[in-house]
C-alpha positions in Angstrom: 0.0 0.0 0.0 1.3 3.4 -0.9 2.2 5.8 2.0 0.1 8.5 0.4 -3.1 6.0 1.1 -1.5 5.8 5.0 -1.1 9.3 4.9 -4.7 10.1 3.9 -6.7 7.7 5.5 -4.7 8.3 8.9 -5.3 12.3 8.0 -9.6 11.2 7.4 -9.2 9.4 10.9 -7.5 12.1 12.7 -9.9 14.9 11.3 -13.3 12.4 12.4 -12.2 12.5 16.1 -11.0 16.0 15.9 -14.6 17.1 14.7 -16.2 14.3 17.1 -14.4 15.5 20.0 -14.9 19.3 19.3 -18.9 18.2 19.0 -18.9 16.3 22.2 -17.3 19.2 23.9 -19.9 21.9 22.6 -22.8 19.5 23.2 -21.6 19.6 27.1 -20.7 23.4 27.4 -24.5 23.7 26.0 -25.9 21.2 28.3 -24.1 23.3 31.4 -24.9 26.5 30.2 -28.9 25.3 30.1 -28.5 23.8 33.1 -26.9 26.9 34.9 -30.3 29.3 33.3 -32.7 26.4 34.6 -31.2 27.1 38.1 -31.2 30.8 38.1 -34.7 30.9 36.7 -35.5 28.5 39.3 -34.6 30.2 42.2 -36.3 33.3 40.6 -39.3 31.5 40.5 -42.6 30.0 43.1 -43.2 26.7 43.7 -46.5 25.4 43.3 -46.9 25.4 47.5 -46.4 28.9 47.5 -48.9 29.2 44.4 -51.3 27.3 45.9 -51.5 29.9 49.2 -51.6 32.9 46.9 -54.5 31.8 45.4 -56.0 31.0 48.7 -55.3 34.2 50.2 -56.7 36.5 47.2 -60.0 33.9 47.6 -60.7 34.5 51.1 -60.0 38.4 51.1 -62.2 38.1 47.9 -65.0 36.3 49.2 -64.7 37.5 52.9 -66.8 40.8 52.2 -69.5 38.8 50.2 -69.8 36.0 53.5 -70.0 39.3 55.8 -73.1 40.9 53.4 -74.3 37.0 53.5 -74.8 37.1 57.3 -75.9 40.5 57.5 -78.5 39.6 55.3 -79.4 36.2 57.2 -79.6 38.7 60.9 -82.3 40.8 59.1 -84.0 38.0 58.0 -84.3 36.3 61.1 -85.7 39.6 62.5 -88.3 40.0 60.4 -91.7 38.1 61.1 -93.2 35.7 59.5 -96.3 35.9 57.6 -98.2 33.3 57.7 -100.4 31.5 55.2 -103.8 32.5 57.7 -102.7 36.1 58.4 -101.5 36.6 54.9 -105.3 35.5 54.1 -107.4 37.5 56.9 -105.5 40.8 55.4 -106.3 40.6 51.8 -109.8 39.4 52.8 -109.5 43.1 54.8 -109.5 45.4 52.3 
């Protein structure tokens, strides 16, 4: 075999793990950089715990005003009294 053929298929060889190795090693910096965003953006960022009582919070100052009206409401009604179904019929017989 001539050397030239050596030459060129060691040259092919060389160049594919060159390339390989320079691919491997740009595939990992991107992995680490991704990784290192994830955790800054993490730490930035609630967990679903702390979402959860957020949501619970703005509900009860939310609804806490309407339960308040609610009860208000019930207290008058109790006060009020009841008509029955034979005085409701003696009045309109009244007039």
């Amino acid at each position: 075999m001539p050397i030239t053929v050596i030459a060129f298929v060691l040259t092919i060889l060389t160049m594919s793990f060159v390339f390989g190795g320079l691919t491997l090693k740009w595939h990992n910096d991107f992995k680490l950089r991704r990784d290192r965003q994830r955790a800054e953006l993490s730490g930035s960022s609630m967990g679903t715990g702390e979402l959860k009582a957020l949501i619970q919070e703005a509900m009860a100052e939310t609804v806490a005003p309407i339960e308040e009206r609610l009860e208000l409401i019930e207290r008058n009604m109790r006060q009020l009294p009841e008509r029955t179904s034979t005085s409701a019929g003696s009045e309109s017989s009244d007039s």
